[in-house]
C-alpha positions in Angstrom: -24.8 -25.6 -22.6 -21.7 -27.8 -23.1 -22.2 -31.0 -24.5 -21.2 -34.5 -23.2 -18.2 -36.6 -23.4 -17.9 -40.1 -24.9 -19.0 -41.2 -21.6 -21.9 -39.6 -21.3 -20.7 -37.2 -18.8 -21.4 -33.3 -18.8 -18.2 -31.6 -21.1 -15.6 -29.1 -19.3 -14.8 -25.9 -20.3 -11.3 -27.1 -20.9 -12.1 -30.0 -22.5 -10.3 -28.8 -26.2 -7.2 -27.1 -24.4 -4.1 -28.7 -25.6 -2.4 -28.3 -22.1 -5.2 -30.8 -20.9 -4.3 -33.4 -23.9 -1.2 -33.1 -22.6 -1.6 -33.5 -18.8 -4.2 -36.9 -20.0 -0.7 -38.2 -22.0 1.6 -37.4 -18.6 -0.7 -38.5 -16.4 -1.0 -42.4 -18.4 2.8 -42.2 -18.1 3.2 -41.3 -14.8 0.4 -43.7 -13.5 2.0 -46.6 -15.7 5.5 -45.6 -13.7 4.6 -44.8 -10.0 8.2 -43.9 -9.0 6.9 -40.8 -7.9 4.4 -42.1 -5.9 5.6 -40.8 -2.9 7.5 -37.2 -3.6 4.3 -35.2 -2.9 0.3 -35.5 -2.6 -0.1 -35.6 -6.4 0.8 -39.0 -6.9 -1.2 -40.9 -4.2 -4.2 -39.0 -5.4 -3.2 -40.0 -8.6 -3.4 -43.6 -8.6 -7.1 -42.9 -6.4 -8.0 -42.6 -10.9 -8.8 -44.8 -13.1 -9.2 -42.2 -15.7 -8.3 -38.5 -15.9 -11.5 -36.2 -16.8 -10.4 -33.0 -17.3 -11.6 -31.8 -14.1 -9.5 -34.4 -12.3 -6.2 -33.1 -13.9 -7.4 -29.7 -12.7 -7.6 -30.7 -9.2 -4.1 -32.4 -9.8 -2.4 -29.3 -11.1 -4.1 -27.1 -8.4 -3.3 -29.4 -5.6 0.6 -29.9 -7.3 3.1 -27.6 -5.5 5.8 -27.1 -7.8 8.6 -28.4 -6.1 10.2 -30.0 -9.3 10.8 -33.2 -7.9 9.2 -35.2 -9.9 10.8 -33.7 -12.9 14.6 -34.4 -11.8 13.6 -37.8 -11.0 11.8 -39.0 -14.0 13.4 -41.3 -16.3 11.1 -40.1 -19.2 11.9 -36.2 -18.4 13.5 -34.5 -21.8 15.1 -35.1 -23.9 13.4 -38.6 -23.2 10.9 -38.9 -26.3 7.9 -39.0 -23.7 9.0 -35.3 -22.8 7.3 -36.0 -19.8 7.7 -32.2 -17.7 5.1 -32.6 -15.3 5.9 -29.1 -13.4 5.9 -27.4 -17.0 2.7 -29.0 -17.8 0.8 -28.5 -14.7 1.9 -24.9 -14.4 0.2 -24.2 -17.5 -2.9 -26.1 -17.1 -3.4 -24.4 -13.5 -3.2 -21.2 -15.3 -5.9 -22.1 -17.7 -8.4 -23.0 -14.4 -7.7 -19.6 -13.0 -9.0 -18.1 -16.1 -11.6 -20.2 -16.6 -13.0 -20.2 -13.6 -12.4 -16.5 -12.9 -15.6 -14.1 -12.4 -17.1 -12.7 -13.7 -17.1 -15.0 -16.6 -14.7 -13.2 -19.6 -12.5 -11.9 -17.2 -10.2 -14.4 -17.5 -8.6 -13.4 -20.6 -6.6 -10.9 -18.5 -4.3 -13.7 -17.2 -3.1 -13.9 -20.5 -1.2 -10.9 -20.7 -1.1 -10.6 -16.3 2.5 -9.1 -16.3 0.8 -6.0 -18.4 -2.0 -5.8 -16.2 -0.6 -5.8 -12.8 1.9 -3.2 -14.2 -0.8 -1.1 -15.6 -3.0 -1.2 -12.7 0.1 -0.1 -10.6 0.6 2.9 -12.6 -2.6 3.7 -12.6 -3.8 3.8 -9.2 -0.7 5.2 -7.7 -1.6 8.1 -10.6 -5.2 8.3 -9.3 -3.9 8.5 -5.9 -1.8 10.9 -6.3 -3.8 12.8 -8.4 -6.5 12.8 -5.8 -4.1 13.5 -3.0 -3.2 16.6 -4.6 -6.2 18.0 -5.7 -8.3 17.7 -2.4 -5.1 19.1 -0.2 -3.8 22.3 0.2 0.1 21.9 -0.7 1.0 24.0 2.6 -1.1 21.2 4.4 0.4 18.2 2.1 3.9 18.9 2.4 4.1 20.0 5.8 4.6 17.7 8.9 1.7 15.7 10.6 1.2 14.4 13.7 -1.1 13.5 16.8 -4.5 11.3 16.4 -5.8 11.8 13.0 -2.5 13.0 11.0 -3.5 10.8 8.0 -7.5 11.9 7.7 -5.8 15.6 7.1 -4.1 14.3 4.1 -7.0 11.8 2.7 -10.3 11.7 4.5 -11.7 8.8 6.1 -14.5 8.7 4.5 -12.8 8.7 0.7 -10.0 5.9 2.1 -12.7 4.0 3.2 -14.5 4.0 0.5 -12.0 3.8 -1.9 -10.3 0.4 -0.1 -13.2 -1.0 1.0 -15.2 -0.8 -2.4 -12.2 -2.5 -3.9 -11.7 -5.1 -1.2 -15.3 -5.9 -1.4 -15.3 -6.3 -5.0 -12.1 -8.6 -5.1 -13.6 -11.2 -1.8 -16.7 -11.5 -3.9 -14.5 -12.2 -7.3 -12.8 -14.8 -5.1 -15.7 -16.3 -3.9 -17.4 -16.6 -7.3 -14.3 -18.1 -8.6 -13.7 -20.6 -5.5 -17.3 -22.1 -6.0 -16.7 -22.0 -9.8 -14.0 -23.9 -9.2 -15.2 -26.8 -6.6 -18.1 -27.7 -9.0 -15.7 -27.9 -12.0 -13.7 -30.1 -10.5 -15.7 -32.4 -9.5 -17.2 -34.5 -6.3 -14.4 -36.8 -4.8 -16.5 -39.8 -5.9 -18.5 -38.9 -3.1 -16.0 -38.6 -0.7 -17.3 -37.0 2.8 -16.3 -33.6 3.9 -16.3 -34.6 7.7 -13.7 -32.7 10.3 -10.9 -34.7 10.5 -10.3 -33.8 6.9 -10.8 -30.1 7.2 -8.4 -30.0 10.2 -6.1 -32.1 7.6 -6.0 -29.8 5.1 -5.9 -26.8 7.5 -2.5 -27.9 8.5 -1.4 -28.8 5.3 -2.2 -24.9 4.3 -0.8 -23.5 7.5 2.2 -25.7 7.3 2.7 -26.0 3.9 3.8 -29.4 4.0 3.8 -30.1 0.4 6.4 -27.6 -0.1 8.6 -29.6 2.4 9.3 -32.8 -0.3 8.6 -35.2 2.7 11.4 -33.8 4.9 13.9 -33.2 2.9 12.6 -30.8 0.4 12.1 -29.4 -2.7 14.5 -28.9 -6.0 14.2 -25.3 -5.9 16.8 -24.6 -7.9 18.6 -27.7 -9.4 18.1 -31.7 -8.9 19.7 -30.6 -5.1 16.9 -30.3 -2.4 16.0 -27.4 -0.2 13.3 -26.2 1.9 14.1 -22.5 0.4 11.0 -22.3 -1.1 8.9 -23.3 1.5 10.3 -20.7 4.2 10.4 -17.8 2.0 6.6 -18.8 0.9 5.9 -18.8 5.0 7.4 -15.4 5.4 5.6 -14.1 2.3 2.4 -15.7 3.9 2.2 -15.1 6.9 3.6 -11.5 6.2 0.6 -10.9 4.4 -1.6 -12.3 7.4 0.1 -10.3 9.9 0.0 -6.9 7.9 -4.0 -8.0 7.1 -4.4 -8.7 10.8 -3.0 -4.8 11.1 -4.9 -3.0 9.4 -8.1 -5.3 11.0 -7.0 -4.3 14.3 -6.2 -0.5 13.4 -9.9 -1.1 12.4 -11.2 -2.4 15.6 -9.1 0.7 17.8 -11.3 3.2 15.5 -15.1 1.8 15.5 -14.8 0.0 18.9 -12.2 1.7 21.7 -12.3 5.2 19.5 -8.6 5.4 19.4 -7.6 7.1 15.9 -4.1 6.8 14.1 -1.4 6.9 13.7 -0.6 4.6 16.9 2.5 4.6 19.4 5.5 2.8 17.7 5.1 -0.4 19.9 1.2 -0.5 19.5 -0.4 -3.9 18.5 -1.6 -2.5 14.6 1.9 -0.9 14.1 3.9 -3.9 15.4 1.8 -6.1 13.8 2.5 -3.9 10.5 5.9 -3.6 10.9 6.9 -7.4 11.1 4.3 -8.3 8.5 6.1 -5.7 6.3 9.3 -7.3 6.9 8.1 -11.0 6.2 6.5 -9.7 3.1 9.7 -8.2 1.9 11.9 -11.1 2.4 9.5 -13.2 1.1 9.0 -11.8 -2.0 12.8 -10.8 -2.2 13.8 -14.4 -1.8 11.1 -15.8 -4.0 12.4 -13.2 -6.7 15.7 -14.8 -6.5 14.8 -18.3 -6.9 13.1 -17.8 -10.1 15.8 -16.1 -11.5 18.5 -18.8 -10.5 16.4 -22.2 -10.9 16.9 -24.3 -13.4 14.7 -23.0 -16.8 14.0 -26.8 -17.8 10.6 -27.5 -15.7 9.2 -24.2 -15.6 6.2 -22.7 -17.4 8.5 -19.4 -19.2 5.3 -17.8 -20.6 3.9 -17.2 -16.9 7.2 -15.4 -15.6 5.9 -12.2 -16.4 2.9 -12.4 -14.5 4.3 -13.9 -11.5 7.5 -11.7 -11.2 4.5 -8.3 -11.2 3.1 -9.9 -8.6 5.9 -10.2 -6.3 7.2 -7.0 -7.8 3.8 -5.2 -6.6 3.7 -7.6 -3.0 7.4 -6.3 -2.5 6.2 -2.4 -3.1 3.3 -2.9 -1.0 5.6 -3.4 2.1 8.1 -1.1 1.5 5.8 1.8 1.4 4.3 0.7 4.3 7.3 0.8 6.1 8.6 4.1 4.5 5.3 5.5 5.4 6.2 4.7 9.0 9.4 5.6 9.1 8.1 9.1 7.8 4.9 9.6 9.0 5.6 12.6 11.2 7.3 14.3 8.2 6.3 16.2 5.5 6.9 13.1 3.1 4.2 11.4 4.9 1.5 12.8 2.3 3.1 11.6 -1.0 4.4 8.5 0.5 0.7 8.2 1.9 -0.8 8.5 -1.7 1.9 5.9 -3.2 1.4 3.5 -0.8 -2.6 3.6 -1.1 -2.7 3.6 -4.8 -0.4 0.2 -4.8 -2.9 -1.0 -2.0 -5.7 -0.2 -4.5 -4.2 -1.8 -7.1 -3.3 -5.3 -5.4 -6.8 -5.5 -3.9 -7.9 -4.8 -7.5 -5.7 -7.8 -8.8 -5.7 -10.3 -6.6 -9.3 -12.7 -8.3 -6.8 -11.9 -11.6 -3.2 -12.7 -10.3 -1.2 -15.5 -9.4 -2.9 -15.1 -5.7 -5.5 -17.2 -6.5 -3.7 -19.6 -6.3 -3.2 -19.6 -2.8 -7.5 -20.5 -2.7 -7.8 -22.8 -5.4 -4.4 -24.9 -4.2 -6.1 -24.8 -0.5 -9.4 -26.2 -2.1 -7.4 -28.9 -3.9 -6.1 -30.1 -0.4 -9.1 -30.1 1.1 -10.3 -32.5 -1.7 -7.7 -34.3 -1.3 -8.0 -34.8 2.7 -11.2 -35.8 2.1 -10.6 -38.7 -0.9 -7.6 -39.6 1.5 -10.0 -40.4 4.5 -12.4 -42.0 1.9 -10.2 -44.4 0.9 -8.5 -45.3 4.5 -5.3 -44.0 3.8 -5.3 -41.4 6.6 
């Protein structure tokens, strides 16, 4: 058991981190200052505290979307002695509560070298695939063109693609959902703040919409003290890229088990259209995204996560492109390696995602559905 704060309250995990020392010292400045108050939905839920416990200032990095606005507006920014860098500090602390609250428990540690993991794990499982590719298949079968109803299964069976993605799958929803409830008890109650519907649909925009990435209209420093709603557009295509080629491969599903109807599909089928343009989102996304982090400015931003975060949009960019090789080949005799490559990279991001920046997607979604609800509690919604 943990023991208790100087006011009597039940310790965090995170209670000796340095980054969460640090985040208490910002947080007095900033809620001294108030300028901020209203660049994004950090600062009215701010000044909803008295105090900062350490799970507060978790829900404040989580719900914090990095836009940088606050950093090129604040008088006591570097080199400032208050060194306030609120992006910088956040970033880090938001890091620490996906380890933390990772499952099982211990397998957080792997966030701290995550650019090494994600790399490994891609290597790995495009190996395995591979490897398994060519030892259940006859080359003169592998290497030669496929096609009609079933042209995949003679390369990989059903049954071992199924059980291979859907063991992995499994195992990474159930990580997630360990981690998501781990998270919504360390953070705290809302002072008992009701979770009623108008706050769920609230925060369902706010996901769907990503309004926070928006800077109020006229958006975000993405790059420099200059706004732009860059950011937010290449995070919708990466987004709902991801959705659409989910929603494929769901719907591929669905042909199989419920109308019998067995890939590969006609070129303007729902699953391959659906595929196709969630490919593309996915690659612009993660393109653009690429870009931005290697032209903004260095100041705000957490250095020591780069790594991490540039595998991931490294492995999310691979992803789609051999999706869409694979269907610009699939009736040729590439279609079996490309097959293997794109599974074991599938494999691997399914394997990843409770460990990889991804997470962040859930625990920033729970943070604004805590925050619609404190919102509503305290009448300003």
């Amino acid at each position: 058991m943990h023991g208790t704060d100087m006011r009597g309250a039940a310790a965090h995990p995170l209670d000796a981190s340095d980054t969460v020392a640090e985040a208490q010292r910002h947080m007095a400045v900033c809620n001294a200052c108030r300028y901020c108050e209203g660049y994004c939905a950090v600062f009215p839920a701010m000044t909803l505290r008295r105090e900062f416990t350490t799970g507060d200032l978790t829900h404040l990095a989580n719900l914090c979307h990095n836009c940088k606005g606050c950093f090129h507006a604040c008088q006591y920014a570097p080199p400032h002695e208050f060194g306030i860098n609120l992006p910088q500090t956040f970033a880090t602390l938001r890091q620490e509560s996906y380890a933390e609250y990772a499952w099982p428990p211990g397998a957080g540690k792997v966030f701290a070298r995550n650019g090494t993991l994600l790399s490994l794990l891609m290597a790995a499982f495009v190996a395995l695939s591979l490897v398994l590719t060519a030892a259940i298949q006859d080359p003169a079968v592998l290497y030669a063109p496929q096609s009609g109803p079933g042209a995949f299964y003679r390369i990989m069976p059903l049954w071992l693609l199924n059980a291979l993605a859907g063991t992995t799958f499994l195992f990474s929803l159930f990580a997630l959902a360990m981690g998501a409830i781990r998270y919504w008890v360390g953070t705290g109650r809302s002072a008992g703040a009701p979770l009623t519907p108008p706050a769920m649909a609230a925060a369902t925009v706010d996901i769907l919409a990503l309004r926070n990435l928006g800077g109020g209209g006229h958006g975000c420093n993405d790059i420099d003290e200059g706004f732009s709603t860059a950011r937010r557009w290449l995070h919708h295509a990466m987004f709902y890229g991801f959705l659409l080629c989910f929603a494929a491969t769901t719907t591929g599903a669905a042909y199989y088990h419920f109308f019998h109807w067995v890939s590969p599909h006609a070129f303007w089928s729902l699953p391959v259209q659906l595929g196709l343009w969630g490919g593309v989102l996915l690659l612009i996304g993660t393109a653009g995204l690429t870009w931005v982090k290697t032209v903004t400015d260095p100041a705000p931003v957490a250095r020591q996560l780069m790594g991490g975060e540039y595998a991931l949009l490294a492995l999310l960019f691979l992803v789609a492109a051999t999706g869409l090789l694979l269907l610009a080949v699939r009736h040729t005799g590439a279609m079996g390696i490309v097959m293997a490559i794109h599974l074991g990279l599938v494999l691997s991001l399914f394997v990843a995602l409770p460990y990889s920046k991804m997470v962040h997607g859930l625990y920033r979604s729970l943070a604004l559905l805590r925050n619609a609800r404190e919102q509503r509690a305290a009448g300003r919604t």
